[in-house]
N, CA and C atoms as an extended XYZ file, in Angstrom:
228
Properties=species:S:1:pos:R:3:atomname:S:1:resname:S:1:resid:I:1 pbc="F F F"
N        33.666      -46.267      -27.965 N   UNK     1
C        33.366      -45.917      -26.586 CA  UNK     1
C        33.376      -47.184      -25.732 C   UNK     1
N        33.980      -46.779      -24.644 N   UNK     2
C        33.680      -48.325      -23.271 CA  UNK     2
C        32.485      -48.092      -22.836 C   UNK     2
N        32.596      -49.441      -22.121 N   UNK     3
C        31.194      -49.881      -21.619 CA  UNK     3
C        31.378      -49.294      -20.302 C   UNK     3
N        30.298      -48.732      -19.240 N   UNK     4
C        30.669      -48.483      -18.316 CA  UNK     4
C        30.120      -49.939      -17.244 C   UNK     4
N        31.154      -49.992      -16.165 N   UNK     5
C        30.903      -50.650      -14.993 CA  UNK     5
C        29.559      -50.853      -14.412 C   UNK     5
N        28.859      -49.820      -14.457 N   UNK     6
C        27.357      -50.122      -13.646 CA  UNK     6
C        26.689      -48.443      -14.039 C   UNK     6
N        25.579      -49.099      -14.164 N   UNK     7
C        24.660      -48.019      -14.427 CA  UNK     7
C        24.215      -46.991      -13.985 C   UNK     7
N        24.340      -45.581      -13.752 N   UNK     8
C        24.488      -44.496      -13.310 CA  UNK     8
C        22.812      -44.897      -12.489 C   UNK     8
N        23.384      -44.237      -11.173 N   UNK     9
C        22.311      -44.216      -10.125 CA  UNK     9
C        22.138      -42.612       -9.692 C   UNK     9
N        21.135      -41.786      -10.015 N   UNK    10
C        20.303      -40.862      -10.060 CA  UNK    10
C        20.376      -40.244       -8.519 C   UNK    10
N        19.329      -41.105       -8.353 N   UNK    11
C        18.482      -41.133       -7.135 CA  UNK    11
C        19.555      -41.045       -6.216 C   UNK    11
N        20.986      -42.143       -6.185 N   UNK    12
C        21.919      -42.507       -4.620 CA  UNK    12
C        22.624      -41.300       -5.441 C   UNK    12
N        23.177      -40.415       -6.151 N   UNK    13
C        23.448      -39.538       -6.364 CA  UNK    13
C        22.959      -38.340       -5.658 C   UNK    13
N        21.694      -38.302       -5.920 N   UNK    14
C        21.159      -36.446       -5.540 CA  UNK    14
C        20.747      -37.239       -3.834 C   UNK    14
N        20.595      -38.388       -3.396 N   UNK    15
C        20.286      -38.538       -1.861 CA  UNK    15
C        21.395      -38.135       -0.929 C   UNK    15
N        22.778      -38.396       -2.057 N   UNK    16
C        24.510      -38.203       -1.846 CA  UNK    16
C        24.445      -36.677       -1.299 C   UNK    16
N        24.290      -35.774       -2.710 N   UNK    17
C        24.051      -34.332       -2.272 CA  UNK    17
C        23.136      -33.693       -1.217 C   UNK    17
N        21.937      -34.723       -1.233 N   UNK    18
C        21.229      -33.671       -0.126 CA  UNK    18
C        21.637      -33.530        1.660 C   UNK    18
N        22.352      -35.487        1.547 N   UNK    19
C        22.802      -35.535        2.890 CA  UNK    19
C        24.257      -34.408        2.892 C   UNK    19
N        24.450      -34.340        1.887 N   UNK    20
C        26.348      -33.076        2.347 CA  UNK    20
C        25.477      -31.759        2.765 C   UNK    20
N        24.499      -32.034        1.265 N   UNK    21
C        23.796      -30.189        2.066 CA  UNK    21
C        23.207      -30.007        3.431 C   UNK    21
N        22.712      -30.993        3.709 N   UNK    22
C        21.890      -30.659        4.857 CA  UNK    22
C        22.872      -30.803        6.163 C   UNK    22
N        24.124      -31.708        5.752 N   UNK    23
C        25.312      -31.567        6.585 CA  UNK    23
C        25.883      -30.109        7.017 C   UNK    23
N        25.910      -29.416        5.754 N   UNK    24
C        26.508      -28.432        5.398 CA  UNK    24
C        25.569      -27.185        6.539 C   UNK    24
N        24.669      -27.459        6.184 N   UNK    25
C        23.449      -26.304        6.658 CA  UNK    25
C        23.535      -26.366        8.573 C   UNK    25
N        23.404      -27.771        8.580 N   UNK    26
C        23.813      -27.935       10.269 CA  UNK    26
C        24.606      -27.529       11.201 C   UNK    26
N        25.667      -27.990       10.366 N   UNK    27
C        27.233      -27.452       10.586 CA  UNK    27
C        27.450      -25.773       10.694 C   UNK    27
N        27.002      -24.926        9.823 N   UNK    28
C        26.863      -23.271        9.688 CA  UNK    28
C        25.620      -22.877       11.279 C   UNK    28
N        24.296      -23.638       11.284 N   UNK    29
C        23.588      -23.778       12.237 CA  UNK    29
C        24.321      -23.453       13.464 C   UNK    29
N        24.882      -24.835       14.012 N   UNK    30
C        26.112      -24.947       15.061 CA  UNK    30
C        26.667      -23.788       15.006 C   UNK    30
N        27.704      -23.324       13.956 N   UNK    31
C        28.572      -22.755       14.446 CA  UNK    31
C        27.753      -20.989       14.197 C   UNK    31
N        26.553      -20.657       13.771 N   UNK    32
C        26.195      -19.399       14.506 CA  UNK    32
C        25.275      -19.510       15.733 C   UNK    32
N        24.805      -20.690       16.059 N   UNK    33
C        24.334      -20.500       17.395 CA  UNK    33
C        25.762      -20.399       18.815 C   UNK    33
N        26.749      -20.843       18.255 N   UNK    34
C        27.719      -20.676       19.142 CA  UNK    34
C        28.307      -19.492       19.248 C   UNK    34
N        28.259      -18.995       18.125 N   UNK    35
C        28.659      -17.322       17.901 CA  UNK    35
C        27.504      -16.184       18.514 C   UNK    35
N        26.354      -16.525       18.656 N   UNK    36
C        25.494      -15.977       19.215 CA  UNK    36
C        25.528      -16.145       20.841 C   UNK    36
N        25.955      -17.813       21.263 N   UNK    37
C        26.216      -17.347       23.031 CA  UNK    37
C        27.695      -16.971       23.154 C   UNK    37
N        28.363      -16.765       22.201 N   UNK    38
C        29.755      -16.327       22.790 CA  UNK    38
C        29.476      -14.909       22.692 C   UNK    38
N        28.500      -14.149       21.894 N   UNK    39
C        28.226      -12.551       21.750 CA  UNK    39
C        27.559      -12.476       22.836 C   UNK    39
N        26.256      -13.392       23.406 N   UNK    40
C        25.755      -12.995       24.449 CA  UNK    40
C        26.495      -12.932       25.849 C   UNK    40
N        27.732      -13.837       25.619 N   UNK    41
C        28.444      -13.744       27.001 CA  UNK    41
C        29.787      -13.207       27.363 C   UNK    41
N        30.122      -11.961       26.241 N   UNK    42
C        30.878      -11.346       25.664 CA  UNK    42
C        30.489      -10.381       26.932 C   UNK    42
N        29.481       -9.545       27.175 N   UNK    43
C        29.642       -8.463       27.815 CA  UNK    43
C        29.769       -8.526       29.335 C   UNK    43
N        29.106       -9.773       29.626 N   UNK    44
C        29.440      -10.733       30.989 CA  UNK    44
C        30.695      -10.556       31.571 C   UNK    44
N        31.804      -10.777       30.615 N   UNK    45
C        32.919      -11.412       30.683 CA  UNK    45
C        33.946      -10.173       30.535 C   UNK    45
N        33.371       -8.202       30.375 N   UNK    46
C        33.919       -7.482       30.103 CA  UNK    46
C        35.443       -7.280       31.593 C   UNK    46
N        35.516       -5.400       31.334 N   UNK    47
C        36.663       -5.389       32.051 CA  UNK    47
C        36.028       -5.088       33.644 C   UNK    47
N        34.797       -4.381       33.418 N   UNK    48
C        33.896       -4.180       34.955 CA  UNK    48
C        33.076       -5.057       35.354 C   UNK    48
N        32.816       -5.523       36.275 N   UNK    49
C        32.318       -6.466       36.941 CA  UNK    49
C        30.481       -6.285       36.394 C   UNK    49
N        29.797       -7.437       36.307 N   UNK    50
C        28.537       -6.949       35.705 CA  UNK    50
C        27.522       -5.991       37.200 C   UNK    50
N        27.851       -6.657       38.009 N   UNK    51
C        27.103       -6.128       39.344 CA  UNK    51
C        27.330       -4.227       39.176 C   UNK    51
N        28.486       -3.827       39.049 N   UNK    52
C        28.687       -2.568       38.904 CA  UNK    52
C        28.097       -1.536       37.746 C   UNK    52
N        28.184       -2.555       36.865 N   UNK    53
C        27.848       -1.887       35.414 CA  UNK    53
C        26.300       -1.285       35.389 C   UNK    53
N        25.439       -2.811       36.485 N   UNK    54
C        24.301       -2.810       36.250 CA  UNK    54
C        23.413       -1.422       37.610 C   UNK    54
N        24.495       -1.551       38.119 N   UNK    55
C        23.872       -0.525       39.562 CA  UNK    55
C        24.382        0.997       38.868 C   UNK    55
N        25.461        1.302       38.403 N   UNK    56
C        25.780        2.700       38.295 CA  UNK    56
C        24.671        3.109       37.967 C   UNK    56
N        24.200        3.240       36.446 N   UNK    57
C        23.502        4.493       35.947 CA  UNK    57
C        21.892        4.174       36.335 C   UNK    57
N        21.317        3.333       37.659 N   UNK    58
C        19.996        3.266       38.525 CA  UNK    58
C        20.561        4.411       39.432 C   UNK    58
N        21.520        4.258       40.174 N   UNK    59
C        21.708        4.471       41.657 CA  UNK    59
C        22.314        5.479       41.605 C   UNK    59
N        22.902        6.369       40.640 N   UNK    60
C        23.434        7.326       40.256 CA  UNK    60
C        22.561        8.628       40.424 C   UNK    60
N        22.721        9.728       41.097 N   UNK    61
C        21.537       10.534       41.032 CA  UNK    61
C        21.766       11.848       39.430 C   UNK    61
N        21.193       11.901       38.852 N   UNK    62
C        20.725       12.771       38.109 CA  UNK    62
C        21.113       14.195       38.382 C   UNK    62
N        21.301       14.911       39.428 N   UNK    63
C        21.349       16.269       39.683 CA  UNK    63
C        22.003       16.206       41.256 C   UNK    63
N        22.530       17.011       41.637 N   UNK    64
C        23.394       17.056       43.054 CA  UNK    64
C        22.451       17.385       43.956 C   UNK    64
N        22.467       17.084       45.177 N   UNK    65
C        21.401       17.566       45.699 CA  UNK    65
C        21.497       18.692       46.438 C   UNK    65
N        20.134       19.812       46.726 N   UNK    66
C        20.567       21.258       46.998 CA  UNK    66
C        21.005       21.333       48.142 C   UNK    66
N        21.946       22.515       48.573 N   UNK    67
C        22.510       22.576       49.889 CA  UNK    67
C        21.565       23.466       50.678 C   UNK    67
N        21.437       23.757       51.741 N   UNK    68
C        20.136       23.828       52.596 CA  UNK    68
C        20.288       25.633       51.878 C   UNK    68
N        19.002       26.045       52.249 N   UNK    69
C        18.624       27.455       51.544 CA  UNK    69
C        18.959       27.784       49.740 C   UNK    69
N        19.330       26.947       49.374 N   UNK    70
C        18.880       27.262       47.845 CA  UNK    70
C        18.111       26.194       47.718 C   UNK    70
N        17.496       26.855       46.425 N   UNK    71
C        16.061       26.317       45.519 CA  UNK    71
C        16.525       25.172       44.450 C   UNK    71
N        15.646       24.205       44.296 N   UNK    72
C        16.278       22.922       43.436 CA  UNK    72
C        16.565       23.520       42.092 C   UNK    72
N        16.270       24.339       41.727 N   UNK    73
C        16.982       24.648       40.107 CA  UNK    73
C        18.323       25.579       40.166 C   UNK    73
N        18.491       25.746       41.438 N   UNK    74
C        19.916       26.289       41.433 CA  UNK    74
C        20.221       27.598       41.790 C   UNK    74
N        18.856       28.497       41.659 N   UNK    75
C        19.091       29.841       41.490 CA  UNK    75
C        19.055       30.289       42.888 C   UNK    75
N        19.932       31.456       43.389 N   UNK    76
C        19.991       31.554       45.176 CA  UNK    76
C        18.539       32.332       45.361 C   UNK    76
């Protein structure tokens, strides 16, 4: 068997791995917080304007309103 060059270092080994992991973990971090404001600004960015989207179904009335001499449920 050869001799090796220098003596296996442990420690600068697993300090090696933890900095890739924690690289690793950051990096995934980043890229779902970016995926989270591109979802949040996804509907912003649709085909109707947000001002419209957000007024229709407030300002929209529910039921037609009665024409003079009938009763609000419809019946003459």
């Amino acid at each position: 068997m050869g001799i090796m060059a220098f003596k296996v270092n442990y420690n600068q080994q697993r300090a090696e791995r933890d900095r890739a992991k924690q690289a690793k973990k950051e990096a995934k971090l980043r890229e779902q917080e970016a995926e989270l404001m591109r979802r949040r600004n996804a509907p912003q960015q649709g085909d109707a304007p947000a001002s419209e989207t957000d007024a229709a179904p407030d300002s929209a009335p529910e039921t037609a309103p009665a024409a003079e001499g009938e009763k609000p449920n419809g019946t003459a």
